[in-house]
MARSEMI-78707 format. One record per residue (C-alpha): residue number from 1; residue in three letters; x, y, z. Coordinates in nm, 2 decimals. Layout:
VOPA   num   residu        X        Y        Z
VOPA   NUM      ALA        X        Y        Z
...
//
This chain:
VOPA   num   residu        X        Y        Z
VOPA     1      UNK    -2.63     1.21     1.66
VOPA     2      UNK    -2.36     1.00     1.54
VOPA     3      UNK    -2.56     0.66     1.52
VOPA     4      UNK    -2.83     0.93     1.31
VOPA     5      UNK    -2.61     1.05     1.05
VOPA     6      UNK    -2.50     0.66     0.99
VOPA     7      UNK    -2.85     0.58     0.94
VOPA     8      UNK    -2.90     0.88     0.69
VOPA     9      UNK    -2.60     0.77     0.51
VOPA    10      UNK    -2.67     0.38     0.47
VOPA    11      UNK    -3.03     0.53     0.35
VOPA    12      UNK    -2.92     0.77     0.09
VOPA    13      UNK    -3.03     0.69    -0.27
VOPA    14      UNK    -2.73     0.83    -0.39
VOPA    15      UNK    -2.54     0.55    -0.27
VOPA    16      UNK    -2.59     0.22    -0.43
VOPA    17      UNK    -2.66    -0.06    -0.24
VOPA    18      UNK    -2.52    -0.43    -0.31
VOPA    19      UNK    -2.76    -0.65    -0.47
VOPA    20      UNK    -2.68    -1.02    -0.57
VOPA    21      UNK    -2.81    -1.27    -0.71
VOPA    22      UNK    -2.93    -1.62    -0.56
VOPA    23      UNK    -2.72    -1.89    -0.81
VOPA    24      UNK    -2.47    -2.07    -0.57
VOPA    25      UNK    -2.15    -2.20    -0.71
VOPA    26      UNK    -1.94    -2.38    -0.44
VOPA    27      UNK    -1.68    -2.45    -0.61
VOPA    28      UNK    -1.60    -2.26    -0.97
VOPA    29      UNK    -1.36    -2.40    -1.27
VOPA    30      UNK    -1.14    -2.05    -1.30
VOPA    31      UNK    -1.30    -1.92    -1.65
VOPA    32      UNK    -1.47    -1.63    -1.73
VOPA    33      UNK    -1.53    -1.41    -1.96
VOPA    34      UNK    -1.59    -0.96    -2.02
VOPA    35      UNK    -1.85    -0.93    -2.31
VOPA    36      UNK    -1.86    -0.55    -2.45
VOPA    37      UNK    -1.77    -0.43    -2.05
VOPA    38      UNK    -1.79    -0.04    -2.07
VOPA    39      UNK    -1.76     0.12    -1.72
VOPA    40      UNK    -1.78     0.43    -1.57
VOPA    41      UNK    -1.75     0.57    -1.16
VOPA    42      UNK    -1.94     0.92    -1.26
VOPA    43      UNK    -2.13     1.06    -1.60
VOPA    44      UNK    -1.76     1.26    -1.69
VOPA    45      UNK    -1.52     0.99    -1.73
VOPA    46      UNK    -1.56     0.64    -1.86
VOPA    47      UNK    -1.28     0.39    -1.75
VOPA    48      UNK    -1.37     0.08    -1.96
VOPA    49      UNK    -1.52     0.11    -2.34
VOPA    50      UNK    -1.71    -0.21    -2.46
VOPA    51      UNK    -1.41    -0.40    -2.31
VOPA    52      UNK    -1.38    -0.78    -2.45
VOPA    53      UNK    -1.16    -1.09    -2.33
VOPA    54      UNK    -1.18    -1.41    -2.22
VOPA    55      UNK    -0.95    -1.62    -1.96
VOPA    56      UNK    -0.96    -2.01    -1.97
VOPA    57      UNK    -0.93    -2.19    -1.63
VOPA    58      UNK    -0.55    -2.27    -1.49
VOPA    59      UNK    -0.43    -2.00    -1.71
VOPA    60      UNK    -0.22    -1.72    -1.64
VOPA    61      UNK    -0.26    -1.39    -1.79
VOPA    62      UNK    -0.12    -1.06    -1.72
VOPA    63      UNK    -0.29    -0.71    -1.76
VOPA    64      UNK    -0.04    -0.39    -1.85
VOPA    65      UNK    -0.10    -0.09    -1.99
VOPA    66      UNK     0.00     0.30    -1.85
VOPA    67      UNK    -0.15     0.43    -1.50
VOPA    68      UNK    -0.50     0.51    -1.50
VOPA    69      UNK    -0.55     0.23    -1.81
VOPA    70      UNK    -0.84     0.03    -1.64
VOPA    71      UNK    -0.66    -0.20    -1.53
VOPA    72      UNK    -0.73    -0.23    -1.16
VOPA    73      UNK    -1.08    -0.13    -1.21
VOPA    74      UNK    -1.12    -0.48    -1.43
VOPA    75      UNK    -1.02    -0.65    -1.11
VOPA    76      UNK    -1.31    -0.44    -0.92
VOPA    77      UNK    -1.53    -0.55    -1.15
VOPA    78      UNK    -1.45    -0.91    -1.13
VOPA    79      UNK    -1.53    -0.93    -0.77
VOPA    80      UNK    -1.84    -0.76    -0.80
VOPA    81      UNK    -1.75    -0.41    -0.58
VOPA    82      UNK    -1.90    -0.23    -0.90
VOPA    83      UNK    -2.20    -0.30    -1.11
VOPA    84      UNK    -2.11    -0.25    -1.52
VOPA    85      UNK    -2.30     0.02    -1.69
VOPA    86      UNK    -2.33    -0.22    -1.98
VOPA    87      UNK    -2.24    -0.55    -2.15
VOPA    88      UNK    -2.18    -0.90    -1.91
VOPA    89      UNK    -1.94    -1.01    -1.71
VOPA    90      UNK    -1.96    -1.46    -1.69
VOPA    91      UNK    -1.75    -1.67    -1.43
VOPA    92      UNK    -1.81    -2.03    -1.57
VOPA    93      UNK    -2.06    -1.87    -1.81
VOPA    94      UNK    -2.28    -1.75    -1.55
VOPA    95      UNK    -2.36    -1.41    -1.51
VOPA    96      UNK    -2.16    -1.25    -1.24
VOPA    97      UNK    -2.52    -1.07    -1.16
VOPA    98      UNK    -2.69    -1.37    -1.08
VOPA    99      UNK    -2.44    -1.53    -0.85
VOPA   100      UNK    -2.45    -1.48    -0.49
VOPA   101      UNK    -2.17    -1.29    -0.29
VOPA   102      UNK    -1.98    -1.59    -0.18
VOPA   103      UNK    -2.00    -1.79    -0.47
VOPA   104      UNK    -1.81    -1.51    -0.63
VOPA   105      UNK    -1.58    -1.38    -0.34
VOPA   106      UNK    -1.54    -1.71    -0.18
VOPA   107      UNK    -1.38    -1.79    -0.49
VOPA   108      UNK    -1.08    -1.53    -0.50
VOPA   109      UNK    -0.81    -1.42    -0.34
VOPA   110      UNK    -0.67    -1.07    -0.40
VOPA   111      UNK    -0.31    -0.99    -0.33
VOPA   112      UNK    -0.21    -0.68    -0.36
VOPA   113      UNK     0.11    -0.47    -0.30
VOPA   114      UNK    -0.01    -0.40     0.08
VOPA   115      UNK    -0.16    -0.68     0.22
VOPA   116      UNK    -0.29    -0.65     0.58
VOPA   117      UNK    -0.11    -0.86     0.84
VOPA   118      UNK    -0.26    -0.92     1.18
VOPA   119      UNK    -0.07    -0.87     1.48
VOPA   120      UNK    -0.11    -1.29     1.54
VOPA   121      UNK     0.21    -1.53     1.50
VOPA   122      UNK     0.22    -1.63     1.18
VOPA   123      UNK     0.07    -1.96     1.24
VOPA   124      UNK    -0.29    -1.77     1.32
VOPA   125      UNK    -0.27    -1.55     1.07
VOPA   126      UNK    -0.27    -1.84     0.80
VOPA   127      UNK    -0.53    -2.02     1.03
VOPA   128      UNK    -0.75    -1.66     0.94
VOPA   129      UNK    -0.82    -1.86     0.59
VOPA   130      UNK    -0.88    -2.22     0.70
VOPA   131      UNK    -0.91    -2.30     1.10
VOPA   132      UNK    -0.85    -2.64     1.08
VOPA   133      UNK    -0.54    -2.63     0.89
VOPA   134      UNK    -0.29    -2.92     0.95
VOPA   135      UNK     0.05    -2.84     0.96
VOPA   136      UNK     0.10    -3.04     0.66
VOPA   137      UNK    -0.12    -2.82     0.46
VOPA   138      UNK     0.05    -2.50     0.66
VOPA   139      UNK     0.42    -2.62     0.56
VOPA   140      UNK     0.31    -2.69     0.19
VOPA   141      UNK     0.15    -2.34     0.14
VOPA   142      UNK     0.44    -2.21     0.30
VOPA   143      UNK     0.69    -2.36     0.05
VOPA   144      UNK     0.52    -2.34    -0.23
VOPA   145      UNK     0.51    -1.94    -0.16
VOPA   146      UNK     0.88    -1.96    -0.09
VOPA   147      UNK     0.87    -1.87     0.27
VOPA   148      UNK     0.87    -2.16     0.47
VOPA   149      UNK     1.29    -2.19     0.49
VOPA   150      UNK     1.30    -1.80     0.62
VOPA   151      UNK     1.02    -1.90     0.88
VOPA   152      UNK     1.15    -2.21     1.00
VOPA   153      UNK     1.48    -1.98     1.06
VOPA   154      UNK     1.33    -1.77     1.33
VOPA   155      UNK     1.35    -1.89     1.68
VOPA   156      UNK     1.03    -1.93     1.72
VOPA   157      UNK     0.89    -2.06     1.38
VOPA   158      UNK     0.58    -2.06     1.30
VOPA   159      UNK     0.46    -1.93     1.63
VOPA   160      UNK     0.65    -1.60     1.55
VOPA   161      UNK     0.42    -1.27     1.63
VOPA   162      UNK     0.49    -1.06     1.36
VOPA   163      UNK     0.31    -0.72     1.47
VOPA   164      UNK     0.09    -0.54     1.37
VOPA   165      UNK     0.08    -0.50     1.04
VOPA   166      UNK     0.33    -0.77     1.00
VOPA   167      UNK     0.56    -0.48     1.07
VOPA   168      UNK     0.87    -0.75     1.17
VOPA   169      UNK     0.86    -0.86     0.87
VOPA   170      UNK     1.00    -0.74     0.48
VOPA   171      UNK     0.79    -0.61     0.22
VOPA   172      UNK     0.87    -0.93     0.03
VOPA   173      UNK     0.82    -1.16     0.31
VOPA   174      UNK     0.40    -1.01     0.40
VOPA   175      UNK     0.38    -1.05     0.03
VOPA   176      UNK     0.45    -1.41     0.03
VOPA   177      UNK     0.25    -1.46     0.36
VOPA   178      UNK    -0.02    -1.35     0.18
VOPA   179      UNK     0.03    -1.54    -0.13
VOPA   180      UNK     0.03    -1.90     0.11
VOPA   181      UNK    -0.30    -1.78     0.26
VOPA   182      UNK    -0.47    -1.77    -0.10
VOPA   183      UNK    -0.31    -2.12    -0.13
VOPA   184      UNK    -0.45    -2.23     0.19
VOPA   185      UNK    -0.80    -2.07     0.10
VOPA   186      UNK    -0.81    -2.30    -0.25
VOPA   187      UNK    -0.98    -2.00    -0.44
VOPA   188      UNK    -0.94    -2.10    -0.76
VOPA   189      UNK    -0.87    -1.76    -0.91
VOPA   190      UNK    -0.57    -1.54    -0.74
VOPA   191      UNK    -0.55    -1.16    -0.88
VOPA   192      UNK    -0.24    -0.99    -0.76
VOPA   193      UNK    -0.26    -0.63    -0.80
VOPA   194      UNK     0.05    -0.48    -0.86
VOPA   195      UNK     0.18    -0.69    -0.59
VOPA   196      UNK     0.58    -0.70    -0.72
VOPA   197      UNK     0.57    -0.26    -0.79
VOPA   198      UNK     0.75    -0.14    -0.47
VOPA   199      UNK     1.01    -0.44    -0.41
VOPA   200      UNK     1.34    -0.48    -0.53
VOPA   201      UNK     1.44    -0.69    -0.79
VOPA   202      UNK     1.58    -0.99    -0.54
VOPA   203      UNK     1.28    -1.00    -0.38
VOPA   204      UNK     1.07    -1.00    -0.72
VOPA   205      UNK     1.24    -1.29    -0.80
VOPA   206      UNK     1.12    -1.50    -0.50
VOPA   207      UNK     0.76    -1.31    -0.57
VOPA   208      UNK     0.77    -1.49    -0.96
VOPA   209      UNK     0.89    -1.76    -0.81
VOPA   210      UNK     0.62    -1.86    -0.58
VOPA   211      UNK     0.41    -1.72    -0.86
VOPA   212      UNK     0.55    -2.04    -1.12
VOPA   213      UNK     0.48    -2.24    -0.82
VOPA   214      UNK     0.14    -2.22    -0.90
VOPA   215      UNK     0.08    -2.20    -1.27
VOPA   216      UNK    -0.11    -2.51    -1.40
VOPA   217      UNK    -0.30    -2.51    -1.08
VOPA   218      UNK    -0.49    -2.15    -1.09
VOPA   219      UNK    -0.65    -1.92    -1.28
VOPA   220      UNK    -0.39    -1.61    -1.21
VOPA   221      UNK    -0.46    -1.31    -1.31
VOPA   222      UNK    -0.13    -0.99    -1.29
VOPA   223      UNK    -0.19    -0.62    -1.32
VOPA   224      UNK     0.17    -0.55    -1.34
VOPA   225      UNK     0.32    -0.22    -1.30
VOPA   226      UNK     0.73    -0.41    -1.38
VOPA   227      UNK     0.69    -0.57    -1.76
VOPA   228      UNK     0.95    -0.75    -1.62
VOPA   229      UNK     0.79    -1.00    -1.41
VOPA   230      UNK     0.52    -1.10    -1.66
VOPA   231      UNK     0.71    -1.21    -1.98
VOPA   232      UNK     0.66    -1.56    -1.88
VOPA   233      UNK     0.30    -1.51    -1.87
VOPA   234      UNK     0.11    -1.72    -2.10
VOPA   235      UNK    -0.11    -1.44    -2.22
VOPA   236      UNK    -0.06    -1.07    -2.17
VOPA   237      UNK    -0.37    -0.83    -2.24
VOPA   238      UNK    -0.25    -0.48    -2.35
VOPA   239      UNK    -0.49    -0.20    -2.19
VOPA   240      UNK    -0.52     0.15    -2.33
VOPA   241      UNK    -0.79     0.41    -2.26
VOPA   242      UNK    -1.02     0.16    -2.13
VOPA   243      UNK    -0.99    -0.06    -2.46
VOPA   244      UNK    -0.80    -0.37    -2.55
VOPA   245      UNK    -0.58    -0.30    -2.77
VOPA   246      UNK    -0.35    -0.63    -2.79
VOPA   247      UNK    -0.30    -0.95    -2.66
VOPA   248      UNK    -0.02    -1.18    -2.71
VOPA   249      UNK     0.32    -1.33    -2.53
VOPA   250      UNK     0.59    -1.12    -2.47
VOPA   251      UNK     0.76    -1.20    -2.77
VOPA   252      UNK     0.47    -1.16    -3.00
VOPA   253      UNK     0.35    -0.86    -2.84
VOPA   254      UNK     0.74    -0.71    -2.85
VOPA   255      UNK     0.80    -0.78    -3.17
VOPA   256      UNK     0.44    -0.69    -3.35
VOPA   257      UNK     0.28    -0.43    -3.11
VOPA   258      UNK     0.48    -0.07    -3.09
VOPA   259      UNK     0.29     0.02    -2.79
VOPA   260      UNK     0.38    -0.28    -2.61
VOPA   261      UNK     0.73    -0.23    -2.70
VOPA   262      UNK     0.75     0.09    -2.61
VOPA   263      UNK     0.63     0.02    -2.28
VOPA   264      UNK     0.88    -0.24    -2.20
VOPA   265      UNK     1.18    -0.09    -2.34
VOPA   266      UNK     1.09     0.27    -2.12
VOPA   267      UNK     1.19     0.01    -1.81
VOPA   268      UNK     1.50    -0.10    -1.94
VOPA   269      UNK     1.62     0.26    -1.94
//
């Protein structure tokens, strides 16, 4: 009965099924591009309205805006989990509909503000992204994501179990477990989504950190819930209602764009 009712399910015409496309990109350059995006998940409420922007390879660029904005759902988009009700969506000025799954998933890492960690030491659960890591490449990851000092602290090292979950170890510290991962994987795009919203401001700090680490190198893309940890962006895109409504640095976004400002000075309060 159970198996059955799987089957009806996986058949329904309700629910859409993934289709790709059959252009392989091994190896992408980190630009792409939203042309007049609009989105919606049912017929009542549209989340992205003919949505424009374009990011440039090795750049980083942060998305903010109120909750509900669109914001994560651009991120959704990007890796395909949705198909757009109109308008294109171009990694490396392809069409993200014509690409096949792995040429566009193999090509991101997502980091959000739970990642999973596997009950594995923390050695195997790097070696989950790239088996035949050295432990060069393993140590370099690991200090560019600020993490290899605390690691090489614990008695064991790198061949620390962690638990499920990574339960052992700090919000912070899965965070940046997960950041040397996407370093290990070489995606050339990283999206964190909301990754730095439920730590304290300490541990932020080590978050941006590992985040500079990587700027020049990446396309990295922030939905950040703190304004605080994006100012050094070198782009931030303003999202209201599903529309663009500004994009700038922090200072020229403070200092010419009310809604901006008003968002940023609410979290100095």
């Amino acid at each position: 009965m159970a198996a059955t009712r799987v089957f009806e399910v996986i058949d329904d015409e309700k629910f859409k099924k993934e289709i790709f496309g059959n252009k392989v990109i091994d190896k992408i350059n980190g630009d792409f591009e939203f042309r007049n995006v609009s989105f919606s998940y049912n017929e009542d409420k549209v989340v992205l309205k003919n949505i424009s922007f374009k990011i440039h390879a090795n750049e980083t660029v942060a998305f903010v805006g109120k909750s509900g904005s669109g914001k994560s759902t651009i991120f959704s988009l990007l890796n395909r989990l949705y198909l757009i009700d109109s308008g294109e969506i171009l990694i490396d000025n392809v069409n993200i509909n014509d690409l096949t799954k792995d040429s566009i998933r193999n090509n991101m890492s997502i980091i959000t503000q739970n990642p999973y960690i596997f009950n594995f030491s923390i050695r195997d659960n790097l070696k989950l992204v790239k088996d035949d890591m050295t432990d060069e490449e393993m140590i370099e990851a690991c200090k560019l994501a600020c993490l290899h000092d605390f690691i090489v602290s614990l008695k064991d090292g790198y061949d620390t179990i962690v638990g499920e979950g990574g339960i052992t170890l700090s919000g912070g510290q899965r965070q940046r477990l997960a950041i040397a991962r996407a370093l290990l994987k070489k995606t050339e795009i990283i999206l964190f989504d909301e990754a730095t919203s439920a730590l304290d401001n300490e541990t932020q700090k080590e978050i941006q950190k590992a985040i500079n680490n990587m700027k020049g190198e990446y396309t990295i893309l922030i939905i950040a819930h703190r304004l605080s940890t994006v100012i050094d962006s070198e782009r931030i895109i303003v999202i209201d209602d599903g529309k663009v409504i500004a994009e700038g640095t922090h200072n020229e976004l403070f200092e010419n764009n009310e809604f901006y400002r008003n968002l940023y000075e609410k979290e100095l309060v």
